[in-house]
C-alpha positions in Angstrom: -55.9 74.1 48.4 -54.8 75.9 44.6 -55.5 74.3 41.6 -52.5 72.3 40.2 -51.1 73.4 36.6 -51.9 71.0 34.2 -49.1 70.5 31.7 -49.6 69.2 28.4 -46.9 68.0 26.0 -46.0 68.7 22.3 -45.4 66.9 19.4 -43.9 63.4 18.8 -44.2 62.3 22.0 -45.1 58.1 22.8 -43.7 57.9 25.9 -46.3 58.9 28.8 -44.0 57.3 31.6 -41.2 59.6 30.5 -43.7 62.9 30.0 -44.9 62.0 33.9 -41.0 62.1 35.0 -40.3 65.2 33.2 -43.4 67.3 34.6 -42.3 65.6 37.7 -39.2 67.7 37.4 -40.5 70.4 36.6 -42.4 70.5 39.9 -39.4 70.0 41.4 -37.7 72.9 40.1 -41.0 75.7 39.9 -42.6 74.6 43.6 -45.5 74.6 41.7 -48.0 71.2 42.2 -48.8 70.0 38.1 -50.7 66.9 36.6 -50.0 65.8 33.6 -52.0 65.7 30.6 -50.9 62.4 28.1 -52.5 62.9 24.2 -49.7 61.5 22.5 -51.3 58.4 21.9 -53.9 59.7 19.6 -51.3 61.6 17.8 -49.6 60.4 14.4 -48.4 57.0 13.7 -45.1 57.3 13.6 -43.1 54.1 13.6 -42.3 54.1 10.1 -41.5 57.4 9.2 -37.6 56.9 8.7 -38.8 54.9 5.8 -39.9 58.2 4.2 -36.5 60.3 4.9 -33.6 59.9 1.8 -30.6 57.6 3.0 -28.4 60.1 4.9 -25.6 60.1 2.4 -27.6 60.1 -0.7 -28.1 64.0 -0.3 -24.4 64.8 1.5 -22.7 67.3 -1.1 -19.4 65.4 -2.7 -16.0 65.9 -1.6 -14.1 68.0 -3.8 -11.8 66.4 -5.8 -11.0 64.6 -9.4 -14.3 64.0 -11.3 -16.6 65.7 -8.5 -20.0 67.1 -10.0 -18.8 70.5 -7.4 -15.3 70.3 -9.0 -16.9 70.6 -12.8 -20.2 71.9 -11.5 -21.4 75.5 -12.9 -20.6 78.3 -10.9 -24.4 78.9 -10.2 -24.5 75.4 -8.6 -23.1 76.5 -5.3 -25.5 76.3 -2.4 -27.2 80.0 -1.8 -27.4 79.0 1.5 -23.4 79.4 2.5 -23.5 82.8 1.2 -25.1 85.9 2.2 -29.0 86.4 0.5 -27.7 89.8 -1.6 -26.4 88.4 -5.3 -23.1 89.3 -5.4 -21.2 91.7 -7.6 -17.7 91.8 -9.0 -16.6 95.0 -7.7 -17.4 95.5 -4.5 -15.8 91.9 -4.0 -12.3 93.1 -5.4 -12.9 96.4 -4.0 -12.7 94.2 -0.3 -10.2 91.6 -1.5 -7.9 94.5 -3.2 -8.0 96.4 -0.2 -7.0 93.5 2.4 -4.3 92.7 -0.7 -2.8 96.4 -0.6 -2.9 96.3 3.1 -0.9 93.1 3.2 1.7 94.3 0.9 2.3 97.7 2.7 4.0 95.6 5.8 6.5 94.9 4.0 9.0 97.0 3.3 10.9 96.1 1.1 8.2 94.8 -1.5 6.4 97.4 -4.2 3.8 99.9 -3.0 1.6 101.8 -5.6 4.7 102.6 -7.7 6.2 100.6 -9.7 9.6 99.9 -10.1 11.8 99.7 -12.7 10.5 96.5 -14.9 8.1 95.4 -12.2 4.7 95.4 -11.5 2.3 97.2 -9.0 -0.4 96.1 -6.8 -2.7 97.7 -9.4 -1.3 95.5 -12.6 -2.3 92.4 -9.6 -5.7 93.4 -9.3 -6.5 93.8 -13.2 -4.6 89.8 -13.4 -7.1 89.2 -10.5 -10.2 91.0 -12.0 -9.5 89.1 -15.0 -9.9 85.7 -13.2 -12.3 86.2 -10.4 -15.6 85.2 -12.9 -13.3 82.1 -13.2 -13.8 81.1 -9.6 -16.3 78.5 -8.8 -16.6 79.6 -4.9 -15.0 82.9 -4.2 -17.1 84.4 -6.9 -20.6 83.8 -5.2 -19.3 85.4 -1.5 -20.0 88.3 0.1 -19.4 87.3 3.4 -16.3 90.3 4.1 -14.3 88.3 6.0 -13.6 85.2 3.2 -12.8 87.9 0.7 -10.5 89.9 3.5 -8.7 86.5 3.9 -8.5 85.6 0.1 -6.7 89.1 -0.2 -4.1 88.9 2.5 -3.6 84.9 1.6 -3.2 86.1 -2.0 -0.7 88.5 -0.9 1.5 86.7 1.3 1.3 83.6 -1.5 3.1 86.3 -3.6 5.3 87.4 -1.6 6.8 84.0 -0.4 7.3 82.8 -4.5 11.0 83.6 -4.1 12.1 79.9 -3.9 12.9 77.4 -6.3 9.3 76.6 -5.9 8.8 78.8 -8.8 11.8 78.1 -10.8 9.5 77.0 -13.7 7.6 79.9 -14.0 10.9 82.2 -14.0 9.7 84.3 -11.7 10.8 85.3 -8.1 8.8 87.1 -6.4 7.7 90.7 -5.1 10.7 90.0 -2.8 13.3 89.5 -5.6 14.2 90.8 -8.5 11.4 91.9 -10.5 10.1 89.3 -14.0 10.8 90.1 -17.1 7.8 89.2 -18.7 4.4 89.9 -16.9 2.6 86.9 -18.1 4.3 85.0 -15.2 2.7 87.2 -12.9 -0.5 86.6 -14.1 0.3 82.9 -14.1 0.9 83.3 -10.6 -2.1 85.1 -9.8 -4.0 82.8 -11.5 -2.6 79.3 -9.9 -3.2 81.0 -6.3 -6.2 82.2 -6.9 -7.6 78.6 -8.1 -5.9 77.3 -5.0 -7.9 79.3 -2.9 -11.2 79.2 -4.3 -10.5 75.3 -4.1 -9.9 75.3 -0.2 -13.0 77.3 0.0 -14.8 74.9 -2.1 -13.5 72.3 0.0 -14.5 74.0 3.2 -17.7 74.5 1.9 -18.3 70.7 1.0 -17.2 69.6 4.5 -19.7 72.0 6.4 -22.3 71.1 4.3 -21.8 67.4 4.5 -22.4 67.5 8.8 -24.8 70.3 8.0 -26.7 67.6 6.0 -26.2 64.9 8.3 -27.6 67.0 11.0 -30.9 68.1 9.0 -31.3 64.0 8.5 -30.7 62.5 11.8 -31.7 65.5 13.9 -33.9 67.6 11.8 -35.6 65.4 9.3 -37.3 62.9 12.2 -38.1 65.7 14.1 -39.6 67.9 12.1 -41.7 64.9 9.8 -43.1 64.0 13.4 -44.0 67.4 14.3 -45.8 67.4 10.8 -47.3 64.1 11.2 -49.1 65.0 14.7 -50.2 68.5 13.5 -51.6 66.7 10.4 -53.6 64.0 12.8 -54.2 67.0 15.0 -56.4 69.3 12.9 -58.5 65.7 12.1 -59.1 64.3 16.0 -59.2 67.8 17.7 -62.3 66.8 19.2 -61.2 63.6 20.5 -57.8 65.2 21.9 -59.6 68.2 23.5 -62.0 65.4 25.3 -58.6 63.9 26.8 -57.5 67.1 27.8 -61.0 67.9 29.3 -61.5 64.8 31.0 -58.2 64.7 32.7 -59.5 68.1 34.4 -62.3 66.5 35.2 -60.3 64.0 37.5 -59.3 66.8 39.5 -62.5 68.7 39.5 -65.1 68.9 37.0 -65.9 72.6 38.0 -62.1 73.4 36.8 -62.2 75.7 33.8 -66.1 75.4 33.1 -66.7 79.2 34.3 -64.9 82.8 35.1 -64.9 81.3 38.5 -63.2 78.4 38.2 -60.5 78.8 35.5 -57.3 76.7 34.9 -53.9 77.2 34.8 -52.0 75.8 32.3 -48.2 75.5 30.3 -48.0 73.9 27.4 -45.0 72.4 24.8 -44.9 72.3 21.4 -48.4 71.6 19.6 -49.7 71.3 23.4 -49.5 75.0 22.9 -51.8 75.3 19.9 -54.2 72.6 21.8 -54.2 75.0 25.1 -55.0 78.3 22.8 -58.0 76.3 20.6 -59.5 75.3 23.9 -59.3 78.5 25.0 -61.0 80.6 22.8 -63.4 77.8 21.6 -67.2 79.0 21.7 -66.9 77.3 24.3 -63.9 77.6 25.7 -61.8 76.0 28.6 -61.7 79.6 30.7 -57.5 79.5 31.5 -56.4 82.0 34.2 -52.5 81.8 33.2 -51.2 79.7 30.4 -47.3 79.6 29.5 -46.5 78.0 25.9 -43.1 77.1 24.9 -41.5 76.5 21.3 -45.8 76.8 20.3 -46.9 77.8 16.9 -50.5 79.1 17.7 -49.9 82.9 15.9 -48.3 80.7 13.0 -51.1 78.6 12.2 -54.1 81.1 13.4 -52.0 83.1 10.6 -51.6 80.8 7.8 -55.0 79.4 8.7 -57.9 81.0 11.2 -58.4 78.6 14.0 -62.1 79.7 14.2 -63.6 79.8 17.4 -64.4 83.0 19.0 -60.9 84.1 17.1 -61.0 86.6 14.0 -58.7 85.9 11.0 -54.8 88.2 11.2 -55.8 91.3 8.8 -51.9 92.3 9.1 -52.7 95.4 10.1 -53.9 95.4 14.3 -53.4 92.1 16.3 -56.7 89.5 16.8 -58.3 90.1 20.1 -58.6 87.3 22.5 -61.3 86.4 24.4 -61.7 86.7 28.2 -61.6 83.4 28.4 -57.7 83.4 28.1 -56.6 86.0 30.6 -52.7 86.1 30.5 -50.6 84.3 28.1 -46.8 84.1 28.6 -45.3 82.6 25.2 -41.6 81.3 25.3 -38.8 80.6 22.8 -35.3 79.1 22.2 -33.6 81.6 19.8 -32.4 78.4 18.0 -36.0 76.7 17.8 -37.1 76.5 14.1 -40.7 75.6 15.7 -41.3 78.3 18.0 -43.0 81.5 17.2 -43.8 85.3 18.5 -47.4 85.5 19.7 -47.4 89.3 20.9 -48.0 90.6 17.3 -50.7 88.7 16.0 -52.8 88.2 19.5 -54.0 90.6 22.2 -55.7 89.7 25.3 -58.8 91.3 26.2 -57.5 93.9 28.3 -55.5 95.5 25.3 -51.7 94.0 26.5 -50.1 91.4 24.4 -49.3 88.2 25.2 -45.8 88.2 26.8 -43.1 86.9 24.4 -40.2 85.9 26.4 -37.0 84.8 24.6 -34.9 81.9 27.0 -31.1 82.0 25.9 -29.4 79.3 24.1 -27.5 76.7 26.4 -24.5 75.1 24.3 -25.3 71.7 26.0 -28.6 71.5 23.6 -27.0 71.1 20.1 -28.9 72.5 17.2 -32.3 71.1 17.8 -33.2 72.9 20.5 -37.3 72.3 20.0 -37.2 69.4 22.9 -34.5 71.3 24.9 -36.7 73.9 27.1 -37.9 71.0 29.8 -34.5 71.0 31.4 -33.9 74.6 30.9 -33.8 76.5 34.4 -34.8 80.1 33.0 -38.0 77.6 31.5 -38.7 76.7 35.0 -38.2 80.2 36.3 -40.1 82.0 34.2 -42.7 79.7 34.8 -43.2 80.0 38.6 -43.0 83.9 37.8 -45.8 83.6 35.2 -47.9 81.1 37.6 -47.2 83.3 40.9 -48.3 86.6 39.5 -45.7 88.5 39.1 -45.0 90.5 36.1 -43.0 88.9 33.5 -41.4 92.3 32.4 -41.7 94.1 29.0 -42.2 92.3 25.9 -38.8 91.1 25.0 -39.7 89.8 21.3 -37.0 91.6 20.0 -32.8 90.8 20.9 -32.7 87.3 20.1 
C-alpha cells in the first residue's frame, strides 16, 4: 500500500476540525489518500489582534464636499496609488485630452473646426483656456491613466457644445452651436467652470473607491495579513517544536517515512506550511520528500530576504540556490490575486538542474480579493495536485502570463 500525502496547513489557522474536513475534501476531489498534519496550535496568539488594527473608518478617505481636507487638500495630497507610477506631465496630458476634445468637436458639423470664424473662437484658443487651468485641477492634474483624460476631453467638448440654453444666460454666451461671444473671457469662464466640475466628479470617484478599497484592506486584508505576520513571527522562534509535530505525525504512520532516500514522503503544503515543508527538507538533516506541492508559499521570499540555513546557500542574484537531493520535485502554486504567494523557479533549483515548477491557477470571481485562503476549493488546485503526486509532468514553467 503507497504512502499517504501528508498535508500541512498555513497561516492563521485554530480550527484543526475544520483543517481535517478540508483535507478531507481534497481527497475527495485528487483520489489521492492524505493525513493531516495540525501545527496551528503552537502558532501566534491571535485573539486579540483586532485590538491592534485602526477603527475601520478612522483611515476611510472623506467624501468630497464643503470643508473636506480632499476638497482644500494640496494637489500633491492625492493618493499615488489611483494613478499610474510615471509623475505626470502637463503636455502629454493635454496633448491626450486635446486630441479626444478635437475629435469630439469634428462630429459635429455645424460647430467650428481649426478655423475660426468670424468673431469666434477655435479649438486651439480652448486648449490654451484649458492649458491655463489644468495645474488648477486637484485630480485630473495627477492622471495618466489615457482613458480618464480621453473622457475629460470628449465630456469637456460635448459640455460646450450643449451651453446654448438659458443655462448660460449669465455668462452671455451661447455656445459653439450658436452664435459666436463677443468677448472671449466667457469662454474661458466656461472652460474653466467645466473643467472644475470634472475634476470634482473624478475627485469624487476617487474618494468612493478608495473608501471600500479601505474597508477591504481593514476587514479582509488587515486581520489576514497581521495573522500571517504573527505566526511567521512565532514561527522562526518554535521551529523546532513545529517541525517535531510535523515529524511525529509521520511517525504515526511509519517512523521509516522520510528518514532515508528509501523511504521519502510526499507532501503539499499551504501558506507558511510551505516554508515549514522546504526547512525540513533541506535541513542537515532533512525530512527526504519525494514530491512536495506548495500553494500561496513564501519559501524563495524569505530564503531571499533571509537565508534559511540548512544545507541551503544564501540567493547571490545572479544563478538560482541549489537544492539538495533530499527534495526531489517541487511543484509551487499561485493565485494571480495572492499578495502572499511567490515564484520559487528563479531563486531554487533541484538537484537535477530543473527548477521547481511554478504553476499559476486562474482567478475564480467567486473568491473576492483575498484570495490567500481561496486555493483549498479550487479544482485546477486539486488537479494539479493528483498530476504532481501521480507523476506526470506538470508542463513547462508557466511563471510568466499571470
Amino acid at each position: 500500500m503507497p504512502a499517504p500525502v501528508f498535508v500541512l496547513h498555513g497561516v492563521a489557522n485554530r480550527d484543526p476540525e475544520g483543517f481535517t474536513a478540508a483535507v478531507a475534501a481534497l481527497q475527495a476531489a485528487t483520489g489521492i489518500s492524505m493525513v493531516p498534519v495540525y501545527w496551528g496550535d503552537l502558532g501566534a496568539e491571535d485573539r486579540f489582534i483586532t485590538a491592534t488594527l485602526p477603527a475601520r473608518d478612522a483611515g476611510r478617505m472623506p467624501v468630497i464636499g464643503p470643508g473636506s481636507m480632499l476638497r482644500d487638500a494640496s494637489p500633491h495630497a492625492v493618493p499615488s496609488y489611483f494613478f499610474a507610477d510615471r509623475r505626470p506631465h502637463t503636455e502629454d496630458q493635454l496633448e491626450v485630452v486635446g486630441a479626444a476634445l478635437r475629435e469630439e468637436l469634428d462630429t459635429d458639423p455645424g460647430i467650428l473646426r481649426d478655423t475660426p470664424r468670424s468673431g469666434g473662437a477655435s479649438p486651439d484658443d480652448i486648449m490654451s483656456y484649458l492649458a491655463a487651468d489644468w495645474p488648477d485641477t486637484r485630480w485630473l492634474s495627477q492622471t495618466n491613466d489615457p482613458a480618464l483624460l480621453i473622457e475629460t476631453g470628449r465630456a469637456l467638448a460635448q459640455a460646450l457644445l450643449d451651453a446654448h440654453t438659458d443655462e448660460y444666460a449669465e455668462y452671455g454666451y451661447e455656445g459653439l452651436r450658436g452664435e459666436p461671444a463677443d468677448e472671449p473671457g466667457r469662454l474661458r469662464e466656461l472652460v474653466k467652470r467645466r473643467l472644475r466640475d470634472l475634476d470634482r466628479v473624478v475627485g469624487a470617484a476617487v474618494g468612493a473607491v478608495a473608501g471600500r478599497i479601505n474597508d477591504a484592506v481593514r476587514t479582509r486584508f488587515g486581520p489576514g495579513t497581521t495573522r500571517f505576520l504573527g505566526d511567521v513571527l512565532v514561527y522562526q522562534r518554535h521551529r523546532d517544536a513545529i517541525h517535531a509535530r510535523v515529524r511525529a505525525r509521520i511517525d504515526e504512520v511509519d517512523p521509516r517515512l522520510g528518514c532515508d532516500p528509501e523511504h521519502p514522503v510526499k507532501v503539499v503544503a499551504h501558506s507558511l506550511g510551505g516554508v515549514i515543508a522546504v526547512d525540513m527538507a533541506t535541513a542537515r538533516e532533512p525530512l527526504w520528500t519525494e514530491q512536495l506541492v506548495t500553494f500561496g508559499s513564501q519559501s524563495a521570499f524569505f530564503h531571499v530576504c533571509d537565508p534559511r540555513g540548512g544545507q541551503l546557500q544564501p540567493y547571490s542574484g545572479h544563478t538560482p540556490v541549489q537544492l539538495p537531493t533530499s527534495l526531489g520535485r517541487w511543484t509551487n502554486l499561485w493565485e494571480p490575486l495572492d499578495m502572499l504567494a511567490f515564484a520559487a523557479s528563479q531563486v531554487f533549483k533541484l538537484s537535477d538542474g530543473s527548477t521547481p515548477i511554478d504553476r499559476p491557477v486562474p482567478h475564480s470571481a467567486t473568491t473576492g480579493l483575498w484570495t490567500h485562503s481561496a486555493y483549498w476549493d479550487l479544482p485546477d488546485v486539486a488537479a494539479a495536485i493528483a498530476e504532481a503526486m501521480s507523476g506526470l509532468s506538470a508542463g513547462a514553467n508557466q511563471c510568466d502570463g499571470y
